[in-house]
C-alpha positions, 0 to 999 in steps of 0.5 A: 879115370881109372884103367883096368888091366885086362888079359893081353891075348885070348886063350884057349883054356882062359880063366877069363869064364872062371874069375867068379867061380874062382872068387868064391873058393878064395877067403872072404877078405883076400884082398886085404890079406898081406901074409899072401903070395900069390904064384902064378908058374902058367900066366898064359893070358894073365886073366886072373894076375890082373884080375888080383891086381 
């Protein structure tokens, strides 16, 4: 069974809405990329952290 992360508090202004538009101005393949840091200075809820993870 696998459990998936999700964003710890609803917040105003989430990203939870935006995860799909987001995805497609990514690369393709950047999930498989290791030369990526991914910096995220606001968390607020986390919605798109754990939706990399």
């Amino acid at each position: 069974m696998v459990i998936k992360a999700k964003p710890f508090v609803k917040w105003v202004g989430g990203k939870s809405q935006l995860i799909r538009n987001i995805e497609e101005a990514l690369p393709k393949n950047f999930n498989k990329r290791e030369e990526i840091t991914y910096i995220e200075p606001f968390v607020g809820g986390g919605a798109i952290l754990f939706w990399i993870l």
